[in-house]
C-alpha positions as CSV (number, residue, x, y, z in Angstrom):
1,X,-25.9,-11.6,14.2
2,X,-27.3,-8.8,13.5
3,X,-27.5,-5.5,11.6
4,X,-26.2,-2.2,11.7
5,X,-26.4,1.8,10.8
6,X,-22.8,2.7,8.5
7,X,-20.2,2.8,11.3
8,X,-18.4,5.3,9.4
9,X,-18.7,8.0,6.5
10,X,-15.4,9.3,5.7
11,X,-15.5,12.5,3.1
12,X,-12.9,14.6,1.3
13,X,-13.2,17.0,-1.0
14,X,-13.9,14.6,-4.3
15,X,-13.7,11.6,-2.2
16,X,-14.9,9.2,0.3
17,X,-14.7,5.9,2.2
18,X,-18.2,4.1,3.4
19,X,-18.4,1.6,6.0
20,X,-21.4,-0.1,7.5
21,X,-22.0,-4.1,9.2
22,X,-25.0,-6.1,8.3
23,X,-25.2,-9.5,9.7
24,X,-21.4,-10.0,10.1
25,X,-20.5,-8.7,6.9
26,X,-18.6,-5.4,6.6
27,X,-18.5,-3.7,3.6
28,X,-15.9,-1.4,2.5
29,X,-16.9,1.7,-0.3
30,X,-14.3,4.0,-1.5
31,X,-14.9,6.5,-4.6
32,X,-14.0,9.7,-6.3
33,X,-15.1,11.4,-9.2
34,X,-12.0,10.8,-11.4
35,X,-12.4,6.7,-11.9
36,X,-11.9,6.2,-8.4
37,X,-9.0,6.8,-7.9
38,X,-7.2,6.9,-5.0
39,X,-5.3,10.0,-3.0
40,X,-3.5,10.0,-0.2
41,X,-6.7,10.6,2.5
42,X,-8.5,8.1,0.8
43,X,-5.3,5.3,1.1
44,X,-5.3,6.5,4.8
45,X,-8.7,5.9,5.8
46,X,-8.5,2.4,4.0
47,X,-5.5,1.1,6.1
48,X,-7.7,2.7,8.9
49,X,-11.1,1.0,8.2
50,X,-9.3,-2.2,7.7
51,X,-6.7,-2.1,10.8
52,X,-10.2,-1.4,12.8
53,X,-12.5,-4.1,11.5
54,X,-10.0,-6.5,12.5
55,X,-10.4,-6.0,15.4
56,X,-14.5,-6.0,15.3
57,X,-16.4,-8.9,16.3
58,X,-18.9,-7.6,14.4
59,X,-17.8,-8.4,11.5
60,X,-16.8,-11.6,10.0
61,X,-16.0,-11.1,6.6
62,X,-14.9,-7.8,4.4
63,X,-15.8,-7.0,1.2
64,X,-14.4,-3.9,-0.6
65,X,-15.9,-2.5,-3.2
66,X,-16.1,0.9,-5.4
67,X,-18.8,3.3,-6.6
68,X,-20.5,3.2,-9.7
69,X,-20.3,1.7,-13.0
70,X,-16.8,2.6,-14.4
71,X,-13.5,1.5,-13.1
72,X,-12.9,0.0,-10.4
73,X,-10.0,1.9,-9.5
74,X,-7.9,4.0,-11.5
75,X,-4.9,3.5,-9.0
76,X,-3.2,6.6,-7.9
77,X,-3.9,10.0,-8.0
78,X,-2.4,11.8,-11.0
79,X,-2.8,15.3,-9.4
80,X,-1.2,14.5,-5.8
81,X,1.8,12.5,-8.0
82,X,2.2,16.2,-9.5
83,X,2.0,17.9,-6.4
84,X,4.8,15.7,-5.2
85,X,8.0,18.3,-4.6
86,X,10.9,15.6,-2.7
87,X,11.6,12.3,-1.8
88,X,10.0,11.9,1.7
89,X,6.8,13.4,0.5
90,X,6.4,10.7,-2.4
91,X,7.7,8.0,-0.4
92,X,5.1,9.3,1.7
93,X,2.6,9.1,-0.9
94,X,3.7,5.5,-2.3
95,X,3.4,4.3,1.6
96,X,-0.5,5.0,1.5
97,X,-1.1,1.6,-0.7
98,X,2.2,-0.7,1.7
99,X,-0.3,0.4,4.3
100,X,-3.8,-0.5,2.8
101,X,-2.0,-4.0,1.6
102,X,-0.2,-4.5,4.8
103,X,-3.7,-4.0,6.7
104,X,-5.4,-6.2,4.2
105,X,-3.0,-8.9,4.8
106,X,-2.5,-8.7,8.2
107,X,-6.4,-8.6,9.0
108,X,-7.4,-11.7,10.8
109,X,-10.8,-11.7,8.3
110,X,-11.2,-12.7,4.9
111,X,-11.5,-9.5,2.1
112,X,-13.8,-9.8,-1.1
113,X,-13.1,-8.1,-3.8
114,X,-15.8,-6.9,-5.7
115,X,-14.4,-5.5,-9.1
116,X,-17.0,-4.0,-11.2
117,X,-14.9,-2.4,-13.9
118,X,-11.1,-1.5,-15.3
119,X,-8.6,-2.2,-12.5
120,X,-5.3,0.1,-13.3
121,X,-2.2,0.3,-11.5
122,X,-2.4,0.3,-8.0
123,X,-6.1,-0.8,-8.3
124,X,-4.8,-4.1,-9.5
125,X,-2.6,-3.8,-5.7
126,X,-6.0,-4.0,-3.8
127,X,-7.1,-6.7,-5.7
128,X,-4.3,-8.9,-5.7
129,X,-4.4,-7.8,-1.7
130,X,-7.8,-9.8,-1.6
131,X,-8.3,-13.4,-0.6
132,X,-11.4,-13.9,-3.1
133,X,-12.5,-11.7,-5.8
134,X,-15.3,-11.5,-8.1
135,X,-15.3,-9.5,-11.0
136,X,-17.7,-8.5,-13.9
137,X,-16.1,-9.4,-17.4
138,X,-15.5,-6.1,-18.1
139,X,-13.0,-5.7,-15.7
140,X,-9.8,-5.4,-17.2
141,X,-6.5,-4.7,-15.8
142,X,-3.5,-2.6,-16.4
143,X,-0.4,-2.2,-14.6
144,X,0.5,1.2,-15.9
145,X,3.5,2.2,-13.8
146,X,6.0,2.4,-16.2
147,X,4.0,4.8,-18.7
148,X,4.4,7.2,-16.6
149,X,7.9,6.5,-15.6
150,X,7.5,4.8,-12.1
151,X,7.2,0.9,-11.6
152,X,4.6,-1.0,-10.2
153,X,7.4,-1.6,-7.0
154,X,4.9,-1.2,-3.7
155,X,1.9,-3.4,-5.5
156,X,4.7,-6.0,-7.3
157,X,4.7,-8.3,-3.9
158,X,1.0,-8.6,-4.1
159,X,0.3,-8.8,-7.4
160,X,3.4,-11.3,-8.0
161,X,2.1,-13.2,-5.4
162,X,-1.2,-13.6,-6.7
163,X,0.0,-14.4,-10.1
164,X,3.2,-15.1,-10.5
165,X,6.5,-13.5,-11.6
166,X,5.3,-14.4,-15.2
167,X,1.8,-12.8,-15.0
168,X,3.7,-9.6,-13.1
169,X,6.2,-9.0,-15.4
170,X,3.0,-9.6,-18.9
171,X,1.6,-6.5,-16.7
172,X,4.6,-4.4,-16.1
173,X,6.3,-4.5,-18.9
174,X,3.7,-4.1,-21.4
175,X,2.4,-0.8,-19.7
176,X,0.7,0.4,-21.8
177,X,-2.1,-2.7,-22.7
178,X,-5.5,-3.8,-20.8
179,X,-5.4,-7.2,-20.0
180,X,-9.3,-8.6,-20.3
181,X,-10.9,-10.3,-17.0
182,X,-10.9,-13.6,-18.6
183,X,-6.7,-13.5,-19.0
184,X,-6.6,-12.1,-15.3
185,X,-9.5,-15.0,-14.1
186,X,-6.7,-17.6,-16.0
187,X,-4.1,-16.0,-14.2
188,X,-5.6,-16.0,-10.6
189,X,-6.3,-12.7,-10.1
190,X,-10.0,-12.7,-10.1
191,X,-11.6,-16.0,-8.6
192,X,-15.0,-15.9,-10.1
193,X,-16.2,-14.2,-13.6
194,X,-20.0,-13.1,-13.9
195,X,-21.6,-11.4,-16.7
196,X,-23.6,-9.0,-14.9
197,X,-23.9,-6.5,-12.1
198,X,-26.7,-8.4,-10.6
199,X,-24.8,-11.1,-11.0
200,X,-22.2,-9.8,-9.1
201,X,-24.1,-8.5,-6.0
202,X,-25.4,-12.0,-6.2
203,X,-22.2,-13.9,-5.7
204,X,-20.4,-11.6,-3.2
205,X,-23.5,-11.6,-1.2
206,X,-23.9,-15.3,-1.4
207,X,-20.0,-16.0,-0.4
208,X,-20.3,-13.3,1.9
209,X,-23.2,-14.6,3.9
210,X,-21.6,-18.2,3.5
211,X,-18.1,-16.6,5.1
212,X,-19.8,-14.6,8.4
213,X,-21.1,-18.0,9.4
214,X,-18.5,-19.9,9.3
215,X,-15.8,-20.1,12.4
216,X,-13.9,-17.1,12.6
217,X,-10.8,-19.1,14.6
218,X,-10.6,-21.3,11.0
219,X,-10.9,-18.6,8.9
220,X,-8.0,-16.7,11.0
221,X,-5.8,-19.7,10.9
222,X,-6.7,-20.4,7.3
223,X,-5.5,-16.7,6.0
224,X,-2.1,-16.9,8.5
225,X,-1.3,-19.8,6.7
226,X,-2.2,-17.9,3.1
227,X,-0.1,-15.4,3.9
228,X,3.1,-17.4,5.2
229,X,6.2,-16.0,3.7
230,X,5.6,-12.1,3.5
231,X,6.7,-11.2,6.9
232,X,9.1,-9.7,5.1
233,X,6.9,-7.0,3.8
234,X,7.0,-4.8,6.5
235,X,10.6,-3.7,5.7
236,X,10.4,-4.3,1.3
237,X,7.1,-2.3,1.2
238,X,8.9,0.9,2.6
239,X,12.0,0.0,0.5
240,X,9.6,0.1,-2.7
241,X,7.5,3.3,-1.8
242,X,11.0,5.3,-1.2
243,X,11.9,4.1,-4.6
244,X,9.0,5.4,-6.4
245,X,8.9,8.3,-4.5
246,X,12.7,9.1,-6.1
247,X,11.6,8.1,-9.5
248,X,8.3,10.3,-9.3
249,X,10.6,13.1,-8.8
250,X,12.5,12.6,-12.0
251,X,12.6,14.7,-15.4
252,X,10.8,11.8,-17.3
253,X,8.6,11.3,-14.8
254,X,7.3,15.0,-14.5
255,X,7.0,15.3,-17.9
256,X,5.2,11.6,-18.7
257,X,2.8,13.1,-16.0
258,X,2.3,16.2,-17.3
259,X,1.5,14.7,-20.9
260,X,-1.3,12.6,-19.5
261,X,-2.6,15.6,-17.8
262,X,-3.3,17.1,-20.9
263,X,-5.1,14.8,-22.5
């Protein structure tokens, strides 16, 4: 195996999506300015990056991973939720995380997550989306869908089936709380704890290395078998993004949204 130059270097005004292949392991970098967060072109070029690395027999593993030292995610973008004027556009909107978790499960490689910080809303989606993750213990989680009047509905399959019906509903009902990474380590969401950010690059590296030398045709047939039982998905994730995208559209919602705006 060997190493190579970023393959790609997505950019939008705020936002961008890295991706580059050293030794068989591909890593993934999305950010933007507010808590990386994620808008629609960002979502897009995730499902994208995913879809193709599948694909690449360069790479052998997947970690994803976000900029800096604050959240991990923040989950969706409050100003394109705003901007959102009828139900195909936010059904449209709410489709750009079924895609990014349909790619991640249907990708015949393992994905890392690498959670450095505060997981929100769909944040939380992408890490439950993930066959290992590694977090720092100050990555706590929130599933703050209903705060603003939606419901966690396109992330609920993954998260649920990372955690449980009981762990889902602790998140989505009590909207408004962080959860610390030790309560989301308990409940399965996060694999492995470290205290440190060297600590971290340490043990993603380590699996990661460990994972592009092992036999891809295993690793394949392992993650089919993972991921048994959500063949469904492809029809219930569209049903759940054309429900949020009619409850974005709502007087509560609009005005929740607005509210947080002006903080």
């Amino acid at each position: 195996m060997t190493a190579s130059a970023p393959r790609a270097d997505f950019q939008m005004e705020g936002g961008h999506v890295t991706t580059s292949i050293l030794d068989g392991v591909a890593t993934v970098r999305f950010g933007h300015p507010k808590g990386n967060s994620l808008p629609a072109a960002v979502l897009a070029e995730l499902a994208r990056t995913i879809r193709a690395l599948g694909t690449d027999d360069a790479a052998r593993v997947i970690v994803l991973r976000s900029d800096g030292t604050g959240p991990f995610c923040a989950g969706a973008s409050f100003a394109e939720l705003q901007a959102i004027r009828d139900v195909d556009g936010g059904t449209e909107f709410f489709m750009g995380f079924a895609r990014v978790i349909l790619a991640m499960r249907s990708c015949p490689k393992f994905v890392i997550a690498r959670v450095h910080g505060k997981a929100v809303g769909g944040g939380i989606g992408l890490v439950a989306a993930s066959d290992y993750a590694v977090a720092s213990t100050s990555a706590a989680v929130k599933l703050s869908e209903l705060a603003v009047g939606i419901g966690p509905f396109v992330v609920g399959p993954a998260i649920e089936r990372k955690i449980g019906l009981g762990g889902l509903q602790t998140l989505a009902v009590d909207a408004a709380s962080f959860r610390d990474a030790e309560w989301a380590e308990r409940q399965g969401l996060y694999a492995r704890l470290v205290d440190s950010a060297e600590q971290l690059d340490e043990t993603v590296a380590s699996l990661a290395r460990t994972l592009a030398s092992s036999n891809p045709q295993a690793m394949a047939l392992m993650k089919t078998a993972f991921w048994r039982g959500t063949e469904e998905w492809d029809t219930l994730l569209p049903e759940r993004a054309a429900m949020s995208g009619t409850l974005v559209l709502s007087d509560f919602t609009r005005q929740a949204l607005a509210a947080f705006a002006a903080r």
